[in-house]
N, C-alpha and C positions, 0 to 999 in steps of 0.2 A: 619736168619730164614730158615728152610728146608723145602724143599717141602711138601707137605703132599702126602702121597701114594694116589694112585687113590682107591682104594678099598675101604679103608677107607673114603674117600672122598666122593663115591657114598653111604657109610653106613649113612655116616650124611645125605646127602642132601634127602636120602628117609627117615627118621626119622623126616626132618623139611616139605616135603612136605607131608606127613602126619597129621602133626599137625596144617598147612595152611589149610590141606582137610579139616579134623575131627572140627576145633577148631577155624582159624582164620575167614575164607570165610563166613562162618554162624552168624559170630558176625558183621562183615564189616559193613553193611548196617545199623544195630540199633546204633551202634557206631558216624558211620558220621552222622547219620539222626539228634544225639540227641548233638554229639562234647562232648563224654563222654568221661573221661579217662578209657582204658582197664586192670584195676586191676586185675583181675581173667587170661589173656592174659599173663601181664607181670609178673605173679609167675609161669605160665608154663614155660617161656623163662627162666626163673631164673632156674626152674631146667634140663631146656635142654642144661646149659651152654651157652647159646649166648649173653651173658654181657660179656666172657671172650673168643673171637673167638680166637683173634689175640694175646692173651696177655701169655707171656710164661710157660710151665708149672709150672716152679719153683716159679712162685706168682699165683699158684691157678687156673691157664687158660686153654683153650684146646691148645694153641701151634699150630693155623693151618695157614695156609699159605694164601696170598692174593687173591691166586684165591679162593679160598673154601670159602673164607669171601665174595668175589663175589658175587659167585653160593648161596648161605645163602638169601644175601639181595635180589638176582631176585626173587628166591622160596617167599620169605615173600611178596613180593613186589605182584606177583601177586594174595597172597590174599586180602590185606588191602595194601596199604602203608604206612598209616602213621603208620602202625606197625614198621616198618624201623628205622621211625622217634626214637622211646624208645632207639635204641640204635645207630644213627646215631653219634652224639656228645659225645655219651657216651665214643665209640671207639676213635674217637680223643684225649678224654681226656687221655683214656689210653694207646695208642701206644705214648704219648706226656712224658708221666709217664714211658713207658718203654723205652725207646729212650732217655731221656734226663731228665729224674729222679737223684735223687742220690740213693745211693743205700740205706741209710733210707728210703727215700721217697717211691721209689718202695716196701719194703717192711709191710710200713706203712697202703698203701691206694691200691693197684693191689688187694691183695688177695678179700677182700670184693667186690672191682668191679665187679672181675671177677666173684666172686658168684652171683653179681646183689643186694647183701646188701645195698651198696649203689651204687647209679645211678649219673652218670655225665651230664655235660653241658657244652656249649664253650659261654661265654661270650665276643663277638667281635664286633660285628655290631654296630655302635651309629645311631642319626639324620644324622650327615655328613660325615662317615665313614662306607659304606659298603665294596664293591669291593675293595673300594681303603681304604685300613687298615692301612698305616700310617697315615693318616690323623686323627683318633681318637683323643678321647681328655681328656679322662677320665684319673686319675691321682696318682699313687701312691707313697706318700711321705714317704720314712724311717726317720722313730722317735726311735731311741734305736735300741730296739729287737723287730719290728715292723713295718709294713708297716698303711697307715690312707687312704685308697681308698674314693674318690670323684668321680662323673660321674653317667650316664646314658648308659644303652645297651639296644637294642631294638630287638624285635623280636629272643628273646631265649626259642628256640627250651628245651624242658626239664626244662624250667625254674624254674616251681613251685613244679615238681614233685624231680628235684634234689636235691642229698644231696652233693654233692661237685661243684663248677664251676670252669672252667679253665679259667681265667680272663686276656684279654691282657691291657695293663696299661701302660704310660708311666712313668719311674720312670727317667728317664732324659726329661724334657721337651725342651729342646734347645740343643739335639743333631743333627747332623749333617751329613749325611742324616737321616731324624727324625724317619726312622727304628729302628735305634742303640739304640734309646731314651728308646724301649719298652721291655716290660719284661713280663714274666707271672708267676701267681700267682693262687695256689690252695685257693681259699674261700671255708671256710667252714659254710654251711649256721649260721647266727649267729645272733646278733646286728650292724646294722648300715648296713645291706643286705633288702630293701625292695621289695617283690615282687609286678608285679602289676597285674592289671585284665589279665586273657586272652583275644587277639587279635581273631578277628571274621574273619576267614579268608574263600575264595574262596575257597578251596579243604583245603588233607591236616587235616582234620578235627582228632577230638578224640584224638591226640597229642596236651600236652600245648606249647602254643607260646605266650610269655609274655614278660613283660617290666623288667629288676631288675633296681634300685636305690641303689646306694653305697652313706652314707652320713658320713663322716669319721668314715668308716668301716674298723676295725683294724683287720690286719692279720699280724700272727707268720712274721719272716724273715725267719725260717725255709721252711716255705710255696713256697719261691722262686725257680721255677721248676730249678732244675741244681744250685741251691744256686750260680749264675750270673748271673746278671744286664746286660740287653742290648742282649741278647740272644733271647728274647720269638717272634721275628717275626721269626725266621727263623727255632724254634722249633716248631711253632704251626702251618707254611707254608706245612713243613715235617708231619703234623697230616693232612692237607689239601688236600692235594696228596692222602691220604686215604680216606678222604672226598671224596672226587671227584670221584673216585672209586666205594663208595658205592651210590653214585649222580647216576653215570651212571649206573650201576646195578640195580638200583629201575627202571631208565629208562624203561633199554629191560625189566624188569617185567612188569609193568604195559600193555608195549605194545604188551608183549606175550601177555596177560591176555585178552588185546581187539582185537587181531588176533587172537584165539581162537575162541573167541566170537562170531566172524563174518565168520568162513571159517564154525562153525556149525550152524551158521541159514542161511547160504548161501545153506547148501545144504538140509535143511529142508520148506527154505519156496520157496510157488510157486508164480509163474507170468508165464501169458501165457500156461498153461499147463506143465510148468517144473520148476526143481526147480533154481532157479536164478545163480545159481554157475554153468550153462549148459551156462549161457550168457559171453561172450568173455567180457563183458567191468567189467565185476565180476573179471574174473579170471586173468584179469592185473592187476587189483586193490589189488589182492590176493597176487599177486605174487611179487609185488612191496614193501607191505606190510614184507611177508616174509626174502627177499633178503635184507630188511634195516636193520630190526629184527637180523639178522643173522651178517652181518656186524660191527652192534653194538656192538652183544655179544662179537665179537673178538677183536674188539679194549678195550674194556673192559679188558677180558682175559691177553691182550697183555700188559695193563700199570700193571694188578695186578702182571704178574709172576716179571716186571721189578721192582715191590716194594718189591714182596718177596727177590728180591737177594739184597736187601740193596740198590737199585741205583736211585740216581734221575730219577724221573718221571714224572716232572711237563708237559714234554710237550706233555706224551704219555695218562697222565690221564686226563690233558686239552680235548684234542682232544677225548678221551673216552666220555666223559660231554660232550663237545660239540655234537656230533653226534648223542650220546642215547636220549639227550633231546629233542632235536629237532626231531627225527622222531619218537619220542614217542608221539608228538603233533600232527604229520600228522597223526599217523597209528591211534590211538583214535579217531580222526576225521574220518577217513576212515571208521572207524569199523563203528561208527555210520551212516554215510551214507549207507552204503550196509544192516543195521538195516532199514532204512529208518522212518517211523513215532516214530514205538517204541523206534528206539533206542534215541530219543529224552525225553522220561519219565525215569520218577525218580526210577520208578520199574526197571528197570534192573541198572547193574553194571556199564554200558557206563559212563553214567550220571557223574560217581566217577572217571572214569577211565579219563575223558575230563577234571575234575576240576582239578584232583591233577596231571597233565600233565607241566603245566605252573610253577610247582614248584622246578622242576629237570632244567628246563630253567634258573630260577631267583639265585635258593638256588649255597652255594660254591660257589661266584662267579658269575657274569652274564655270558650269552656267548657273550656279548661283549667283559669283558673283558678273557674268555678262548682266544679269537680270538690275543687277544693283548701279551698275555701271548706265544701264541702259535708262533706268528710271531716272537717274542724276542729270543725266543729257537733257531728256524730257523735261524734267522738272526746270530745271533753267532754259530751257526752250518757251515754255508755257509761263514762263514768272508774271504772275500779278503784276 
């Protein structure tokens, strides 16, 4: 993947923060208020190309490069969030599709993605499989020319709204390490794919997040991403790295969006005869605020250019996640306290900006284990 020009780079990102200005930020509020899906939202996105950021021109894509896919999710990010959310899985499925597709397969399903025809999802998570993804337990038996899926996943982002799922499965259940066991598989919504209610969640809102049920749910063998058994943890780990990417970049949005928020009513509202951003414990608050902000963006930055040259990043996009989420938690809080009463109602933005904070914490991974992941890299970096 080649870099993208910086021209062109700033040509998009003022064409998306635009349509965050004009289109996203004004919907925000009645969206989370009501946990509606943004239909009218996602056929703009569709025809702004951002179902097809990453994915290469030659199946229909824009061909941009990881930082711009970055710079894309912070700009969205600090209108809504969960607007992120429409195409967060989405891009997994298809950098998972362009990376380790066959070349049927990329030819099959990219182009449509990338228009936003159809819309993706990462089926991963179970009851006793989040963080730790081998431990799943869902089942894919080949019968013929076919796979017969069993199982439960939970909390699927895109679930109801997708028309394809990226499904991890074990198709060897007694291999050894029980990695090798698992595979992944394009479902195509169908028979024997049940979806369930959407989940009520704490922020995060207006994006679905739901249960699927596989109850011997038959899929092509064609459908096998890479047409290889025992390959989909280490394909879908390599979509996760993107994950994590666009994890931390919603991060520094949201918490631009609440630093914002607060360095302008810092210098509009008064106490004591001036306005409160003249108070010294304001303006360390500010500045603290800032300098995380800024930190963030670069570690961000730094795991995206190492994804565009092709190179493992797990431990520079761990550490991106890690960081952004975490002081996106503080600085939201922050913002609200230098708001003081108001910034504790449901009328302004904080409110959204504090729910969907603890999300960028939990989602891709806990940062317990980014922490675990991070030390792993380190430690064989530094091996005796």
């Amino acid at each position: 993947m080649n870099q993208t020009p910086v021209d062109a780079r700033n040509q998009i990102l003022a064409v998306v923060r635009d349509f965050v200005k004009r289109e996203v930020a004004p919907a925000a509020a009645d969206h989370d208020r009501s946990d509606t899906y943004p239909h009218q939202l996602v056929e703009r996105m569709k025809g702004l190309g951002l179902f097809g950021v990453t994915t290469p021109e030659e199946y229909g894509g824009l061909g941009l490069d990881f930082t711009t896919f970055a710079l894309i999710f912070e700009e969205l990010a600090k209108g809504w969030m969960s607007i992120t959310g429409v195409l967060g899985t989405h891009s997994i499925l298809t950098h998972v599709l362009a990376n380790h597709g066959s070349e049927a397969q990329k030819r099959r399903w990219l182009p449509a993605l990338a228009r936003g025809d159809k819309r993706g999802a990462l089926a991963m998570t179970e009851a006793n499989a989040g963080s730790d993804v081998a431990a799943l337990e869902t089942v894919a038996q080949r019968r013929g020319d076919r796979y017969v899926v069993n199982g439960r996943k939970l909390f699927i982002t895109n679930g109801r709204n997708a028309d394809l799922v990226l499904l991890m499965a074990k198709t060897n259940p007694a291999a050894q390490p029980p990695h090798r066991g698992i595979s992944a598989l394009v479902v195509e919504k169908g028979p024997g794919l049940t979806v369930g209610p959407n989940v009520n969640k704490l922020g995060y809102r207006g994006v679905d997040t739901c249960e699927l049920l596989f109850q011997d749910c038959p899929v092509p063998a064609e459908n096998l991403v890479g047409h290889e058994e025992g390959r989909g943890f280490r394909q879908v780990m390599d979509g996760l790295e993107a994950g994590r990417v666009n994890i931390a970049a919603r991060a520094v949005g949201v918490a631009t969006a609440a630093f914002e928020a607060a360095i302008r009513y810092a210098q509009r509202r008064e106490t004591f005869g001036q306005p409160i951003s003249n108070h010294q414990a304001i303006q360390l608050m500010l500045a603290d605020m800032a300098t995380k902000i800024r930190a963030a963006r670069l570690l961000v930055i730094d795991a995206a250019e190492k994804k565009t040259l092709g190179q493992r990043c797990d431990q520079e996009a761990g550490m991106a996640k890690l960081y952004a989420s975490e002081i996106c938690a503080q600085v939201t809080l922050d913002a609200m306290r230098i708001h003081g009463g108001v910034g504790y109602l449901e009328d302004l933005p904080l409110a959204r900006y504090y729910r969907d904070a603890p999300l960028m914490i939990i989602g891709e991974g806990t940062n317990e284990i980014q922490k675990l992941v991070i030390a792993r890299s380190l430690l064989r970096q530094y091996a005796l």
